[in-house]
C-alpha positions as CSV (number, residue, x, y, z in Angstrom):
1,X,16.1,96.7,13.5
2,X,17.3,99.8,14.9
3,X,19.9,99.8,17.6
4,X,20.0,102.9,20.2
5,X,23.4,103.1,22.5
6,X,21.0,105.4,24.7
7,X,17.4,105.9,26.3
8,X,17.8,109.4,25.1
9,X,18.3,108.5,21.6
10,X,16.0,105.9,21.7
11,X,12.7,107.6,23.3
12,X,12.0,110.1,20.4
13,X,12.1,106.6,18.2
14,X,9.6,105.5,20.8
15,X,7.2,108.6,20.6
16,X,7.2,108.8,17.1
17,X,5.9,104.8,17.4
18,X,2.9,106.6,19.6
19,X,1.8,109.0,17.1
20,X,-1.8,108.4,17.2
21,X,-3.7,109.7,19.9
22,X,-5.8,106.7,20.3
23,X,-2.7,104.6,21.1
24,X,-1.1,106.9,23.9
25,X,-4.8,107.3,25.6
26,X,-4.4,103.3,25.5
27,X,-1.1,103.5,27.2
28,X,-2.2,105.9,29.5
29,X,-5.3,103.9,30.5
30,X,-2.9,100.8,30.8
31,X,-0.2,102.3,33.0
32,X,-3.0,103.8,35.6
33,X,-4.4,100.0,35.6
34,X,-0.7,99.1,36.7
35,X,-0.6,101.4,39.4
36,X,-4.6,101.0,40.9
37,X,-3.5,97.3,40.5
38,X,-0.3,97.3,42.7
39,X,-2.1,100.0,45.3
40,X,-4.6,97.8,45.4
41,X,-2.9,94.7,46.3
42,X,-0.9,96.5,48.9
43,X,-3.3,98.2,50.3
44,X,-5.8,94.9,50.5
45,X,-3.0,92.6,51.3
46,X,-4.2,90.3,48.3
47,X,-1.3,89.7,45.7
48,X,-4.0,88.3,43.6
49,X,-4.4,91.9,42.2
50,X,-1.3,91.9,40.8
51,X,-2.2,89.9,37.9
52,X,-4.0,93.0,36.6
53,X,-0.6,94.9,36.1
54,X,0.5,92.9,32.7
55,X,-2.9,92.6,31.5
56,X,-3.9,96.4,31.8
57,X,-0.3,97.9,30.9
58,X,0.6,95.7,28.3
59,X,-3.3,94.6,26.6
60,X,-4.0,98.1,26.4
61,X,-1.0,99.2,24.9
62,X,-1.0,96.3,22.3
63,X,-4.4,97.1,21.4
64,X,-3.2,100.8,20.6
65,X,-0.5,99.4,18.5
66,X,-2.0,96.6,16.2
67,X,-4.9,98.4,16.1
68,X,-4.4,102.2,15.9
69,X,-1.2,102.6,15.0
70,X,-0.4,99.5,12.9
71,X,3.1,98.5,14.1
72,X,4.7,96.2,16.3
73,X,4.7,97.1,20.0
74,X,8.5,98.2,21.2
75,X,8.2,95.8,23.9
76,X,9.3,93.1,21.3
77,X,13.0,94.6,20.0
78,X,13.8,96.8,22.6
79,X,12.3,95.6,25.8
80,X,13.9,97.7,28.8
81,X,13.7,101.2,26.9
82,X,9.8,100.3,25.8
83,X,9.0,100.2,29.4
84,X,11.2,103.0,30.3
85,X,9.4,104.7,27.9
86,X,6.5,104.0,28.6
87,X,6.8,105.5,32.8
88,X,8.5,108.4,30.8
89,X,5.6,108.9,28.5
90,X,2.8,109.0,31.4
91,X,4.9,111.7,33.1
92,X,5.4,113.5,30.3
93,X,1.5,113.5,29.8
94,X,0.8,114.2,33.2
95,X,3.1,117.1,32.7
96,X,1.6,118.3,29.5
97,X,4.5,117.7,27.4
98,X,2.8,115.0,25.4
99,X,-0.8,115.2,24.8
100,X,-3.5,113.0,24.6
101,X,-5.7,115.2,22.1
């Protein structure tokens, strides 16, 4: 298991885990579910959405991995940085710095 004394050092690990297309549209799809999910229960008032957040951000994403990419989610070894990288990773695609073709 590899050990990173920084996010920095550890999200090129983490995009290099994300190297099939298929798997970052996945994560893409999931983190927008998170999002609609928590605007929806705050905008309804019913927490009951809520529940949507781990199944959309992490089913989708774990499909992409044992699926697509054939690995083990980053989630599992290095759970803070995976979710850090996966915010990082949707703003880098919405900025065009990683791309989803």
């Amino acid at each position: 298991m590899a050990t990173f004394a920084t996010f920095r050092d550890f999200y090129p690990f983490y995009l290099g885990e994300h190297a099939d297309v298929r798997c970052r549209r996945l994560h893409f799809a999931g983190s927008l579910l998170v999002i609609v999910a928590i605007m929806l229960a705050f905008v309804t008032g019913h927490a009951a959405w809520l529940w949507l957040a781990p199944v959309g951000g992490y089913g989708f994403a774990w499909i992409g991995h044992f699926v697509f990419e054939k690995n083990r989610p980053a989630t599992f070894q290095h759970p803070l940085y995976s979710l850090m990288g996966d915010w990082v990773m949707f703003w880098d695609i919405l900025r065009g710095r990683v791309t989803l073709r």
